[in-house]
N, C-alpha and C positions, 0 to 999 in steps of 0.2 A: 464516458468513462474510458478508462486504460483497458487495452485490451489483455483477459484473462492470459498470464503468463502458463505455457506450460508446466517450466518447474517452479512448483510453487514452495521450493525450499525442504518439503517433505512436514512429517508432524513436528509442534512445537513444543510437545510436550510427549514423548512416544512412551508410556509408561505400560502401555497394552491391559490396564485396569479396567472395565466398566463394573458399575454399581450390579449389573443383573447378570454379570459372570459371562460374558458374549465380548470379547475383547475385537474379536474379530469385523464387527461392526461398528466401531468407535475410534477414530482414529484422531478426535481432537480439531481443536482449532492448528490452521497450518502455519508453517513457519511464519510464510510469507504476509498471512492474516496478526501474525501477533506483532511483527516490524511496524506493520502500518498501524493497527493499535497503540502503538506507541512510539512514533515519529514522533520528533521535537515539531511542537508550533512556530517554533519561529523557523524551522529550516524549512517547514511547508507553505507557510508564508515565502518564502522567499522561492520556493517552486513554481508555487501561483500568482505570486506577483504583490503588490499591495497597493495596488490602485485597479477599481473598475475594468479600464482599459486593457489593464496585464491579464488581467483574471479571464476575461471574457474571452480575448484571443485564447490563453492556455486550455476554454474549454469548448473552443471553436466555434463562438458563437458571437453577433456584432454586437457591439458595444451598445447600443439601445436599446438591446434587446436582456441585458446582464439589469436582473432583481437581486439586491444585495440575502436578501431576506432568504431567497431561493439556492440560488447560483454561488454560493459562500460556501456553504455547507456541501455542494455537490464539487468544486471546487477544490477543498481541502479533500475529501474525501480519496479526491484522486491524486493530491499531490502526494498524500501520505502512502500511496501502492505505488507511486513512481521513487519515490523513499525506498518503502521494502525493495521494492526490485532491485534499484543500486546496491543494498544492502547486500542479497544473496547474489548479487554477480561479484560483487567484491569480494566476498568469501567466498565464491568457487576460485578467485586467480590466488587467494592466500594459500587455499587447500592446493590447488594444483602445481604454487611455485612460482608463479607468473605475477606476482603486485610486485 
């Protein structure tokens, strides 16, 4: 998997509500958690490839060794957190003046 980004965008939802009145412990799913929830499939497909071969390298492992059944789903998985990431570094250079 993609190594844990430190900024992770911050809350995706920062409304400071919880159900048991403790807002202070609840801070929601994060930005960068809800980007990758909802990355387009075909742009994550296109992260990870769309053949065996692509896919196995993008998860560093040989190609003999890539189960579609397995290796798909931990695959997308991380195309869609290399998604988010691009996500929130683009919107740090918009906020900062720099895109």
């Amino acid at each position: 998997m993609t190594e844990q980004q430190n900024d992770n965008g911050g809350p995706a939802f920062p409304m400071g509500y919880h159900p048991e009145g403790n807002s202070a412990d609840h801070q929601g799913m994060s930005h960068r958690d809800y980007l990758a929830a909802h990355a387009p499939k075909d742009i994550c497909d296109e992260i990870m490839g769309h053949t065996a071969t692509r896919a196995s390298k993008f998860l560093g492992i040989k190609t003999a060794k890539y189960v579609p059944d397995i290796h798909y789903l931990v695959a997308y998985a991380k195309a869609a957190y290399v998604y988010a990431d691009a996500m929130i570094a683009a919107g740090k250079e918009v906020k900062n003046g720099t895109a």
